[in-house]
VEXLUMLO-555625 format. One record per residue (C-alpha): x, y, z; chain; residue number from 1; residue in three letters. Coordinates in steps of 0.2 Angstrom, whole numbers, m for minus. Example, Ala and Ser with C-alpha at 12.3 -4.5 7.8 and 13.67 -1.06 7.14 Angstrom:
2
      u      v      w  unit  pos  code
     62    m22     39     A    1   ALA
     68     m5     36     A    2   SER
% end
This chain:
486
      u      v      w  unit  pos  code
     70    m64    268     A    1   UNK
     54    m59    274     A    2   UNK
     57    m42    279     A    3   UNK
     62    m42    257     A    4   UNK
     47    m49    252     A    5   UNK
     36    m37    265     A    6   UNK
     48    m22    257     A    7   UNK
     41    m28    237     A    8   UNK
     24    m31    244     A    9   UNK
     23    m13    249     A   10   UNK
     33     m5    231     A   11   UNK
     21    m15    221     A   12   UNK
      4     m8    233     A   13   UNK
     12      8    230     A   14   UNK
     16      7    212     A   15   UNK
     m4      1    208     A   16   UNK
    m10     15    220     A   17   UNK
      3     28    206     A   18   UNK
     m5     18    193     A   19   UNK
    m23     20    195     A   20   UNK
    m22     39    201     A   21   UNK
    m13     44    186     A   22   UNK
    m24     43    170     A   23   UNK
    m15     41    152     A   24   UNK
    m27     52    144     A   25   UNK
    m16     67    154     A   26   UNK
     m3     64    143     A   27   UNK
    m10     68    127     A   28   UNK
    m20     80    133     A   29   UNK
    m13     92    120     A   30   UNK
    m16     79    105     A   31   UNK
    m30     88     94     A   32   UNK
    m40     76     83     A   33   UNK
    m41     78     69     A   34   UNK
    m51     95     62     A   35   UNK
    m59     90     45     A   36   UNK
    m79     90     43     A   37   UNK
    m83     75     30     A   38   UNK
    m95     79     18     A   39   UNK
   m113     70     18     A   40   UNK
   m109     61      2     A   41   UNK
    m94     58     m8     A   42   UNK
    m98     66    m25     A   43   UNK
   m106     83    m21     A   44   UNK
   m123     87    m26     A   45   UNK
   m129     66    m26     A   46   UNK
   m139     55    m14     A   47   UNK
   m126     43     m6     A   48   UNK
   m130     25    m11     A   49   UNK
   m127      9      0     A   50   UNK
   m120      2    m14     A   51   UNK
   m103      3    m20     A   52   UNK
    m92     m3    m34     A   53   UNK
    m78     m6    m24     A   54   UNK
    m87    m19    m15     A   55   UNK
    m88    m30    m30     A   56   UNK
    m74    m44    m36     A   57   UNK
    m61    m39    m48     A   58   UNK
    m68    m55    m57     A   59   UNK
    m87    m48    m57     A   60   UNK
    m79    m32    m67     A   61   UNK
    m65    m40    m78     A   62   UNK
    m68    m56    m82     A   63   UNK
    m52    m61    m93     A   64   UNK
    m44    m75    m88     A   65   UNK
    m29    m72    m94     A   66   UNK
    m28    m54    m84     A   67   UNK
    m32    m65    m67     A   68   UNK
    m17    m76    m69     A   69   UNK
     m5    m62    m73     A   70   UNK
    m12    m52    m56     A   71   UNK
    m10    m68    m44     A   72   UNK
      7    m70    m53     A   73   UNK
     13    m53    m50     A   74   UNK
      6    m53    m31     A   75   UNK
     15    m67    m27     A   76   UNK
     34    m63    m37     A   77   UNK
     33    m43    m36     A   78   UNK
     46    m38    m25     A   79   UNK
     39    m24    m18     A   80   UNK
     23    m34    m13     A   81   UNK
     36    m45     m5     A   82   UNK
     45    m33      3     A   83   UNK
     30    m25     11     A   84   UNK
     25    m41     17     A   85   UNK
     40    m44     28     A   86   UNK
     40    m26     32     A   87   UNK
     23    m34     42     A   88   UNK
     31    m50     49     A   89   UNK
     45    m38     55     A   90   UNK
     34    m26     64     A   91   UNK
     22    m41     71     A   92   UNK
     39    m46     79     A   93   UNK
     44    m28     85     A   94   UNK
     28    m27     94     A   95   UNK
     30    m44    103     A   96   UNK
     48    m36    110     A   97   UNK
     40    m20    115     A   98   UNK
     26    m31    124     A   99   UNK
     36    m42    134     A  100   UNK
     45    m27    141     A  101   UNK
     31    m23    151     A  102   UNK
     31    m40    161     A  103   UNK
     45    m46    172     A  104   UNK
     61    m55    165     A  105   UNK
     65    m70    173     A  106   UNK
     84    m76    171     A  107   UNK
     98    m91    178     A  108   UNK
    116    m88    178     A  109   UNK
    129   m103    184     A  110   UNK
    147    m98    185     A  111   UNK
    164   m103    193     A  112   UNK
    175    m90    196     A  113   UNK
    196    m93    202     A  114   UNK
    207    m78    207     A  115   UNK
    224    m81    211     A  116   UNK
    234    m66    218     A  117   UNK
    252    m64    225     A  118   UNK
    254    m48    237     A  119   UNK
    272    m42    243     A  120   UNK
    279    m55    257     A  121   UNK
    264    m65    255     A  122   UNK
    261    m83    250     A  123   UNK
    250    m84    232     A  124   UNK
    233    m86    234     A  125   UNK
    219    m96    226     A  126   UNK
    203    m91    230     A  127   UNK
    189   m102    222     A  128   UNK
    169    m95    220     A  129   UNK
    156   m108    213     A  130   UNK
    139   m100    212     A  131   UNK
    121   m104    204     A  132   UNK
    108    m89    203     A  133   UNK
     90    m86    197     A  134   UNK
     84    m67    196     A  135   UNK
     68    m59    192     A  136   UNK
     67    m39    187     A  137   UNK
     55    m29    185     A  138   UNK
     51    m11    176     A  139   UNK
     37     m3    187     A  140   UNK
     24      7    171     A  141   UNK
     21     22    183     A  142   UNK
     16     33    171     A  143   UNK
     12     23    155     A  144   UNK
     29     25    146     A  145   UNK
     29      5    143     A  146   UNK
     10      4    141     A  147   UNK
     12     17    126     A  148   UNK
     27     13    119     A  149   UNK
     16     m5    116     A  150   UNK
      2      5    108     A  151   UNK
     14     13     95     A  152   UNK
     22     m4     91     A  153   UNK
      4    m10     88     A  154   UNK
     m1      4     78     A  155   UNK
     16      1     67     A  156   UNK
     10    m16     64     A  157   UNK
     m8    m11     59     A  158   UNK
      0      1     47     A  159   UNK
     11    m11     41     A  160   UNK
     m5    m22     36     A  161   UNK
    m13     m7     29     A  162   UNK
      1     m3     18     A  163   UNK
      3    m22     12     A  164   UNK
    m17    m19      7     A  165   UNK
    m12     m5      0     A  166   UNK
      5    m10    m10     A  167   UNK
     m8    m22    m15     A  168   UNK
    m21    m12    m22     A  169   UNK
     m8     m3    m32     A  170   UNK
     m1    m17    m41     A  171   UNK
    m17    m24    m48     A  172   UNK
    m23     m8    m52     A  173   UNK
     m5     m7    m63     A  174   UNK
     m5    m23    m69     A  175   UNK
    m24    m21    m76     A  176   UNK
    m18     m2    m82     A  177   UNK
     m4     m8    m91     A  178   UNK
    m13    m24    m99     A  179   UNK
    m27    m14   m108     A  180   UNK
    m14     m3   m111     A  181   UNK
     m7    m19   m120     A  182   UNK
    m22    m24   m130     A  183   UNK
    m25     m8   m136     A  184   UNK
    m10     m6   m143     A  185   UNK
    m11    m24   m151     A  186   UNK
    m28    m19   m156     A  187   UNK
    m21     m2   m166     A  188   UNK
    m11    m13   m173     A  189   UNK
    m20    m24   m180     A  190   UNK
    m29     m7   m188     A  191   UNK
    m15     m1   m195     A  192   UNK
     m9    m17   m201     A  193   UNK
    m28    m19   m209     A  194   UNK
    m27     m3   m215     A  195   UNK
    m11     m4   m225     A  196   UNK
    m17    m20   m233     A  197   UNK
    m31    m10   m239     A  198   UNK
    m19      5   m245     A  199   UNK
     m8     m8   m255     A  200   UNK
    m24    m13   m263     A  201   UNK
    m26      6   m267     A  202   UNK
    m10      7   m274     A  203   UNK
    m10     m6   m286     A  204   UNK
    m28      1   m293     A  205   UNK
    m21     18   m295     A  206   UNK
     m4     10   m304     A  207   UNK
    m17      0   m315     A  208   UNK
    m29     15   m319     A  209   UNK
    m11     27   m320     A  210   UNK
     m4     13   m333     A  211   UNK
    m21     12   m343     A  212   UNK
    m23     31   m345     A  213   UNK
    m39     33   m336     A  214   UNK
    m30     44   m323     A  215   UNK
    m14     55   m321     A  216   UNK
     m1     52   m310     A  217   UNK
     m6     63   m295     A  218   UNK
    m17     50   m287     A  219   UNK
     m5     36   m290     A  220   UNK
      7     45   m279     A  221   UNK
     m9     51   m267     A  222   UNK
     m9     30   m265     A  223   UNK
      9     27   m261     A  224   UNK
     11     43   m250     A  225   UNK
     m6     36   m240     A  226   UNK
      3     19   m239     A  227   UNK
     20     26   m234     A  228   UNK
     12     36   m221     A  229   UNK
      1     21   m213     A  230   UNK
     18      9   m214     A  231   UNK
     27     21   m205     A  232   UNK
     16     20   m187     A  233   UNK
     21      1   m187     A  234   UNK
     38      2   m179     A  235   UNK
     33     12   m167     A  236   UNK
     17      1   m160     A  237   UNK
     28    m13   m162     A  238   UNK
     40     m8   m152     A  239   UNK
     27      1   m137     A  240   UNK
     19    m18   m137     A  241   UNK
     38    m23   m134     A  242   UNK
     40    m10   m119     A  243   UNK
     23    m11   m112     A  244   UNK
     26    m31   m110     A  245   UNK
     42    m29   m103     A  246   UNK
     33    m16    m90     A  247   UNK
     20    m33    m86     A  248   UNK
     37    m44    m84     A  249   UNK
     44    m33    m72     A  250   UNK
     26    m31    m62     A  251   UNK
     26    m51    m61     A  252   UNK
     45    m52    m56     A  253   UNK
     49    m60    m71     A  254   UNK
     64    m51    m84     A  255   UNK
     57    m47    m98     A  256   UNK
     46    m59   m108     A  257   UNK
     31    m61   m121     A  258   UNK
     14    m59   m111     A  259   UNK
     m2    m68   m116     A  260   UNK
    m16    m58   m117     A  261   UNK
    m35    m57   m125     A  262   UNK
    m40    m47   m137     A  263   UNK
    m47    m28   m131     A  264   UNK
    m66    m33   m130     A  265   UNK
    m74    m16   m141     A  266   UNK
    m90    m23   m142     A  267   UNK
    m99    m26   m127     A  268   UNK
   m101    m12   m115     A  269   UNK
   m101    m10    m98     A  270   UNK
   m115     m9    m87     A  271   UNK
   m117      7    m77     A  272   UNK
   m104      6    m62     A  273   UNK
   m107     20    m53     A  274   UNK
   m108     18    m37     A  275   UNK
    m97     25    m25     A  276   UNK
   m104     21    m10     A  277   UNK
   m105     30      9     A  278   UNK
    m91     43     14     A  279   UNK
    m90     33     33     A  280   UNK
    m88     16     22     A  281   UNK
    m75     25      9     A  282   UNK
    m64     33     24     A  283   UNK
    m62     11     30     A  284   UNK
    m60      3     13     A  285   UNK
    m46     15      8     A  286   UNK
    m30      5     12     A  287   UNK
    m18     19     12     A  288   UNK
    m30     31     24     A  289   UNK
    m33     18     36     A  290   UNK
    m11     18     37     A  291   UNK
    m11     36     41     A  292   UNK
    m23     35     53     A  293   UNK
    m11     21     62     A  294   UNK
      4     32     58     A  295   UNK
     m7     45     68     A  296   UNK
     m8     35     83     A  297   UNK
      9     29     83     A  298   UNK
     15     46     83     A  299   UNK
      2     49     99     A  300   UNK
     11     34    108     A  301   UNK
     27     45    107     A  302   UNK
     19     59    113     A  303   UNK
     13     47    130     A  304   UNK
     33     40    130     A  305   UNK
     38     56    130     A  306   UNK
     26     64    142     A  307   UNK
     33     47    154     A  308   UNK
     48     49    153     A  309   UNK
     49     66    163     A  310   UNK
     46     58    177     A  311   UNK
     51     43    190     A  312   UNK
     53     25    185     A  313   UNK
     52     13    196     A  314   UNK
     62     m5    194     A  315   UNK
     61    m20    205     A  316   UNK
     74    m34    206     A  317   UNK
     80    m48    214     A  318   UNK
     92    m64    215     A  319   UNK
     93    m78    223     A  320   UNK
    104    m94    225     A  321   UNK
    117   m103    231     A  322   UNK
    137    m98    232     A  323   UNK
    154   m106    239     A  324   UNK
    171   m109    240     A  325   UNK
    170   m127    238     A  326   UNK
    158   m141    228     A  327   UNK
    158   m150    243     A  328   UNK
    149   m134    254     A  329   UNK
    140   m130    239     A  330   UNK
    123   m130    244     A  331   UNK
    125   m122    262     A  332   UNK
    130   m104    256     A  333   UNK
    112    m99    250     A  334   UNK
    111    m80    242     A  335   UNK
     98    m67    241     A  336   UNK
     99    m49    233     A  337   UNK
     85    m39    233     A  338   UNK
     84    m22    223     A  339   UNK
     73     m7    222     A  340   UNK
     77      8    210     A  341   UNK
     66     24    208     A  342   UNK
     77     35    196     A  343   UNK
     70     52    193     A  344   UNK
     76     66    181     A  345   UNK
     81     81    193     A  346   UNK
     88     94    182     A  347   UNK
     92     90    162     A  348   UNK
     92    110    154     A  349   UNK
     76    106    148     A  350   UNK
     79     91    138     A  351   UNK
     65     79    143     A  352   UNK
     53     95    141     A  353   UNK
     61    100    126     A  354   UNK
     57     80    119     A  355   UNK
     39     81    125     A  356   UNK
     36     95    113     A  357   UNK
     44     90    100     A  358   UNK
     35     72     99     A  359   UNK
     16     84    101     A  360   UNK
     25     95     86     A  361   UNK
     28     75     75     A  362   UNK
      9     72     80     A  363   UNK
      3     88     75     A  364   UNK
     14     84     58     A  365   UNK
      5     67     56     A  366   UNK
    m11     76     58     A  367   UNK
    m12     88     46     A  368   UNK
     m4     74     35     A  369   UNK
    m18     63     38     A  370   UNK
    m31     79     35     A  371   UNK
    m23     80     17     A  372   UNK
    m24     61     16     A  373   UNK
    m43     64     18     A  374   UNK
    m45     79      7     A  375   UNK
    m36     68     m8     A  376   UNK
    m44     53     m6     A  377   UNK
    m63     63    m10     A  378   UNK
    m52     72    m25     A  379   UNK
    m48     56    m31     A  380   UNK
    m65     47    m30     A  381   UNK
    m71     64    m38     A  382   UNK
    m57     62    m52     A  383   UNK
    m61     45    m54     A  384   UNK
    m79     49    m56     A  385   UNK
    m79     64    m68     A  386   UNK
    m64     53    m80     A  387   UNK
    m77     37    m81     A  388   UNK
    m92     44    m84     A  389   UNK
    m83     56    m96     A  390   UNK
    m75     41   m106     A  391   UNK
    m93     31   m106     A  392   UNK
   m101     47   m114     A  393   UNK
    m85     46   m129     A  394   UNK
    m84     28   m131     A  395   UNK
   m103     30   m139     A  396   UNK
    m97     48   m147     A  397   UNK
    m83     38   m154     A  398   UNK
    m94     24   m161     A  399   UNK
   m106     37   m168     A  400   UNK
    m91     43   m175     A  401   UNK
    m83     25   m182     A  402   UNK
   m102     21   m189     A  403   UNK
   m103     39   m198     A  404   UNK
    m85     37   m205     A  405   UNK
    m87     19   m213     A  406   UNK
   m101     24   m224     A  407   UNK
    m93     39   m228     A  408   UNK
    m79     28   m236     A  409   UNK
    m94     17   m243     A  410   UNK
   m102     32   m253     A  411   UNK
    m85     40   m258     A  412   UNK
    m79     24   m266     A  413   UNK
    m95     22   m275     A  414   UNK
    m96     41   m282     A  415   UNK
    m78     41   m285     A  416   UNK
    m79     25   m295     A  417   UNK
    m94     34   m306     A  418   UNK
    m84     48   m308     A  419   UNK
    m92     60   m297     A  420   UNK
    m78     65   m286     A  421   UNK
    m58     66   m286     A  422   UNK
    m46     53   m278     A  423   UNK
    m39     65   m266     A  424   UNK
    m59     64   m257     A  425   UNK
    m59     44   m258     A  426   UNK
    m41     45   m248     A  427   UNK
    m51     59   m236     A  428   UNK
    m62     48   m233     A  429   UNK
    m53     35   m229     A  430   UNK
    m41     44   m217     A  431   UNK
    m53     49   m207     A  432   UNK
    m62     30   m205     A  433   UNK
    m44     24   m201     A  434   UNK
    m42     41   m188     A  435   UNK
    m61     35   m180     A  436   UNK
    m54     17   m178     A  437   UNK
    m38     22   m169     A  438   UNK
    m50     35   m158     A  439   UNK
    m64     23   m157     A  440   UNK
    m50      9   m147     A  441   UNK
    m43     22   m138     A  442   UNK
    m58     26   m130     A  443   UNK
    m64     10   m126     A  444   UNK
    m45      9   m118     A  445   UNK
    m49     23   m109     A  446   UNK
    m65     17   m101     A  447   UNK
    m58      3    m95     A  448   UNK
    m42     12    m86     A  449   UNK
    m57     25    m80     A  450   UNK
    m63     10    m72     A  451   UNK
    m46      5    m65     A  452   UNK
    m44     21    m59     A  453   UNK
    m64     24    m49     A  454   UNK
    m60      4    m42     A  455   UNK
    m43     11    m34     A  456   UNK
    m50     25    m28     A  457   UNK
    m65     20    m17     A  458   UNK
    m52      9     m9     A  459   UNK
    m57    m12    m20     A  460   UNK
    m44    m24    m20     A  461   UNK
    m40    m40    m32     A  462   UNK
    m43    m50    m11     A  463   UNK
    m49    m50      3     A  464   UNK
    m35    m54     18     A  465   UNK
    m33    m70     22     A  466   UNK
    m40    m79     38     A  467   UNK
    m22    m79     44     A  468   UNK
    m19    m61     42     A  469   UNK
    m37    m57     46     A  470   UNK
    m34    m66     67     A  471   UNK
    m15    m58     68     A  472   UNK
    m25    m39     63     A  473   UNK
    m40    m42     76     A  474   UNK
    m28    m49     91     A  475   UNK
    m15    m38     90     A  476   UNK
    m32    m25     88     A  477   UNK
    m42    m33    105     A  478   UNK
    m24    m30    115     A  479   UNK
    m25    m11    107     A  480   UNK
    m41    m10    115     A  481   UNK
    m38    m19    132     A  482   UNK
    m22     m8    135     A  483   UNK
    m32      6    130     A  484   UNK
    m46      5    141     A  485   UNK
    m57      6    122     A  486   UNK
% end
């Protein structure tokens, strides 16, 4: 037993002596970072600003109450949200198996065991064995494969999480896109339903001016084919309200059903937003960059399992207990096994290389995946830009526009009643304030899903994590660094 113990003392000063001499970093030695030079500033040609719109609540930006509700509903029933979030619990639990395969296994077996044999001109025999064994084993790290097989189950998790963020960031921006899509289209409604009340008027004064002989027929039917024409759109908004809720219902989990909304707010404007903040800031808000650049690392770790895997391993185990013939001798038959197994490919054709360079080939995939990732996300928060401050400049042109076009209705009516102009000019003027409506929503519309779209891109969210998820992140981050050497 001693001469055993002497035997592991010495494996285990040997593999710590293999241990410290060989360096991980030699086994991503051929892992290039990432080549892409990040510009000074996010929108080129301006001063980068501390500030940024993405740091700000959804609440100090959109203030409807009704639209809160309907995002904390849909993060809690969505089933992708769901799914994304066991997807992290799954992974949380990956990694703890992956850890604990670096720490020895401790294990207890009982048994009773009766083999009766009969040989040729022998008497049957009955041969009894009653045994109770504890064992401990042991898998030697000599070259990392276990220590980096835990990093990539650790940076599957923290991609897990940043995906969940991101799955997140997603849905609000979908459910806010698709809900001012909403009262927009109730607001154009309510236009057109305005509108053809004020056509029906216009057709039961030409029929009265028709009837009386002060005018011909023409503009009568001018009327009727004005208030045919406006009818004609209601059907068709009616039934995009219909299909834009049941898009909300499906965000929420819900089947489809009537959403409760506010009326689309065209009056107040927005104050300037933008502020996109610092590229160093935008490359650790963005949810879904932050995942790639996990996915990066995982595929490092499988470079480092690979690169271990070429050479020895080194396991240690050994069982110790009591075993007889007989209950009554039980305890004087004690038992001790001791093992130690260095297991080295010799000759494979090639494989294990051949494996090696193909994980540094997947990370040099992930790599240039996460250089596109990059180059997107400033095309995006570029995009976003241009789209927002474009749709603030219309949303003024637009109510220029609406302004211009309701006096021109005013003075038409007015000279047309004194018989300066035609009908057919009254009805011009009158498409053309009904055309500056419809635009003038639309654009306020579009401002607010510019918005949407410049708060998605610099990476803002409806939440911060909570302090549960927040602790899980930063441990499972610390034991990143410690096995590391960060």
């Amino acid at each position: 037993m001693r001469n055993t113990v002497k035997y592991i003392s010495a494996a285990l000063a040997f593999a710590a002596a293999v241990v410290l001499l060989q360096g991980c970093g030699a086994a991503v030695r051929k892992c290039v970072d990432p080549q892409v030079d990040i510009p000074q500033t996010i929108v080129p040609g301006e001063e980068a600003d501390s500030l940024c719109l993405a740091d700000l609540e959804w609440s100090e930006i959109f203030s409807d109450p009704l639209l809160k509700v309907l995002i904390e509903k849909t993060l809690e029933n969505n089933r992708d949200m769901l799914t994304a979030s066991a997807r992290v619990r799954e992974l949380e639990r990956r990694h703890r198996i992956v850890r604990a395969e670096q720490f020895p296994e401790f294990g207890a077996r009982g048994y009773l065991n009766q083999e009766n044999y009969t040989y040729t001109d022998e008497a049957p025999v009955k041969d009894n064995e009653f045994g109770l064994k504890a064992s401990v084993s042991w898998e030697v790290d000599l070259f990392g494969r276990l220590r980096w097989a835990n990093r990539g189950a650790i940076a599957e998790y923290l991609s897990s999480v940043e995906s969940q963020r991101a799955m997140q960031m997603t849905l609000v921006a979908a459910v806010a896109t698709a809900y001012f899509e909403l009262t927009a289209l109730d607001n154009e409604l309510d236009i057109v339903l305005r509108t053809l009340d004020t056509r029906r008027e216009s057709v039961r004064q030409a029929k009265l001016r028709f009837d009386g002989g002060l005018t011909t027929e023409i503009p009568y039917q001018q009327a009727q084919v004005e208030y045919a024409s406006t009818a004609s759109l209601v059907p068709d908004l009616q039934r995009d309200i219909a299909l834009k809720e049941h898009e909300i219902s499906l965000l929420a989990g819900e089947f489809p059903s009537a959403v409760e909304r506010s009326l689309l707010n065209t009056h107040d404007q927005f104050p300037d937003l933008m502020h996109v903040g610092v590229p160093s800031d935008l490359l650790q808000r963005r949810p879904d960059l932050m995942a790639a650049k996990q996915d990066l690392k995982a595929a490092m770790s499988e470079v480092g399992v690979a690169w271990a895997e070429r050479f020895p391993s080194l396991s240690i185990s050994f069982a110790a207990g009591v075993e007889n013939n007989t209950f009554t001798s039980f305890f004087t038959g004690p038992y001790w096994y001791p093992i130690m197994s260095l297991t080295s490919p010799l000759f494979a054709f090639g494989k294990n290389k051949a494996r090696y360079q193909a994980a540094i080939e997947a990370y040099n995939q992930e790599r240039y995946q996460y250089e596109q990732k990059i180059l997107e996300v400033f095309k995006e928060v570029n995009d976003a830009v241009t789209s927002y401050r474009s749709a603030r400049e219309k949303v003024t042109l637009m109510g220029n526009l609406k302004d211009a076009s309701r006096k021109y209705v005013e003075l038409a009516l007015f000279q047309y009643q004194n018989g300066y102009i035609s009908y057919i000019d009254v009805l011009d003027a009158q498409r053309s304030y009904f055309n500056s409506e419809i635009d003038y929503s639309n654009s306020v519309r579009d401002e607010f899903l510019a918005i949407i779209d410049l708060y998605k891109a610099l990476g803002g969210g409806w939440s911060v994590p909570s302090d549960e998820e927040t602790e899980a992140t930063a441990d499972n981050a610390k034991t990143a660094s410690k096995k590391t050497g960060k």
